[in-house]
C-alpha positions, 0 to 999 in steps of 0.5 A, a space after each residue: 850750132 850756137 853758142 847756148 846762153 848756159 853761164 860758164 863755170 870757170 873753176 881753178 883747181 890748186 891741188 897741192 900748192 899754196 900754204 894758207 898765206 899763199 892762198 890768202 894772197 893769190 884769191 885776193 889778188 884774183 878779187 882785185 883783177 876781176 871786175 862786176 862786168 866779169 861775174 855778170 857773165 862767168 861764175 868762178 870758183 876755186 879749189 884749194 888743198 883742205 887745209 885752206 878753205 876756211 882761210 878763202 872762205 873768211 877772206 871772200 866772204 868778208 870783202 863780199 867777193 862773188 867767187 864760190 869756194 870749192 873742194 877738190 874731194 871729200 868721201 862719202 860718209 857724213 862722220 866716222 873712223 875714216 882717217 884722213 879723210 873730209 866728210 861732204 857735211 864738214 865742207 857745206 859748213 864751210 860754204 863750199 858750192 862745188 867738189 870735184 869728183 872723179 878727177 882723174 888724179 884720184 882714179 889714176 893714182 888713188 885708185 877711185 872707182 867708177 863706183 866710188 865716184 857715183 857715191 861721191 857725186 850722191 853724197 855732195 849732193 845730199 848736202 846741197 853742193 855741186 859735184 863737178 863729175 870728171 871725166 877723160 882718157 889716157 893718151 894711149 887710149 886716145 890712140 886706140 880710138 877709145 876716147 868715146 867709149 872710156 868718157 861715155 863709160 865713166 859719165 854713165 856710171 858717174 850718173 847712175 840712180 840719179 834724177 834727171 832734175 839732179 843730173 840737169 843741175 851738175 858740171 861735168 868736167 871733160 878733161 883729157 889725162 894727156 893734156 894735163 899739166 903737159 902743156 898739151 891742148 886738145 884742139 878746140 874742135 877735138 875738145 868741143 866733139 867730146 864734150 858733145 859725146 857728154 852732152 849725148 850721154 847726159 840726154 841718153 841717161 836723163 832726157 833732152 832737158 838735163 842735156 840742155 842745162 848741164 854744164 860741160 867743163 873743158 880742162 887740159 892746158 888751159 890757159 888766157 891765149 887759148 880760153 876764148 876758142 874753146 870756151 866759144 864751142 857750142 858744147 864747152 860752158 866752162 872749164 877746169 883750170 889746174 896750173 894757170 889758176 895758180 897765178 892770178 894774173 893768168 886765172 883771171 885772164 881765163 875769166 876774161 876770155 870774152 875780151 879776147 874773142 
């Protein structure tokens, strides 16, 4: 099958590091790195913790810088006594274009439901952002044979009561929990027949044409060495990078994945 003429998504996802200077310097060190030729081809966001966002909001919109801002969560009520939490209103005041749903840290360790992250994906997009809807299975059900069934059960459900016109328009993020932050990669063939399992589900849930024009993430390890075989998979259009979008020289190289193909 031929690679599909979908523009990637490359989307760094900080989680808890970087301090706001930090994060000044590494999105500005990033802006320097990448080129024209380079946003032409690939869209690129990043997610930094909370409490840098309005610091990468200023700095990227004041040097006219073409990467999107992203958040890595918000919950689901526009105002209220929620202690702690980020309402999906606040972070479209800050020009945010993309929030992470589901990613499997907020259901491994937070304990967010199936539910909960259907709800989050309807109240991004109530307020005009992009949800990027993860998904992805544990090593051991991995070794049961039940990476299909899990991926296909949480893209269901992530997707419920929303239109085929939405769902279309999403990113979904395949990422494998084993291959999270261990160094591990899936190989480009294993990630490639999962995110077909997505792609399926999506025509199953909303017809041949959201299919067609939804955005499949890949994300576990990723980094510049292995960017370019598995962004070449006819189902990958992108991918959700954690550790090396830390670092701006191997974030930026990820961008770059073409000049390594």
């Amino acid at each position: 099958m031929a690679k599909s003429t979908r523009t990637p998504l490359i989307s760094g996802n900080w989680k808890m590091h970087h301090n706001h200077f930090e994060a000044i310097q590494t999105v500005q060190k990033l802006a320097y790195l990448l080129h024209k030729d380079d946003y032409e081809v690939v869209d690129v966001s990043v997610h930094p913790p909370f409490t840098d966002i309005r610091s990468v909001q200023t700095v990227l919109e004041a040097d006219d810088t073409p990467i999107s801002i992203g958040a890595q969560h918000c919950y689901i009520e526009e105002k209220g006594a929620f202690t702690g939490e980020v309402s999906p209103a606040m972070l479209a005041k800050l020009n945010v274009e993309y929030v992470i749903a589901g990613h499997s840290e907020r259901r491994e360790i937070f304990g967010e439901t199936d539910d909960l992250i259907n709800k989050k994906v309807q109240a991004i997009l109530k307020w005009g952002m992009t949800p990027i809807l993860c998904c992805g299975e544990t090593l051991e059900e991995r070794e049961a044979g039940g990476t299909d069934e899990k991926v296909s059960g949480q893209v269901r459900a992530g997707l419920a009561g929303l239109t085929p016109e939405q769902v279309g328009g999403l990113v979904i993020a395949y990422e494998p929990i084993w291959a999270i932050g261990t160094g591990r990669t899936a190989t480009a063939d294993d990630a490639q027949a999962t995110c077909k399992v997505v792609r399926d589900v999506v025509a199953e849930v909303a017809g041949a044409d959201a299919a067609a024009s939804v955005r499949i993430q890949y994300g576990g390890s990723v980094k510049p060495s292995n960017a370019a075989e598995l962004m070449a998979q006819p189902d990958i259009d992108g991918a959700l990078v954690g550790g090396a979008s830390l670092v701006a020289e191997d974030f930026a190289g990820i961008v770059q994945f073409r000049q390594n193909s």
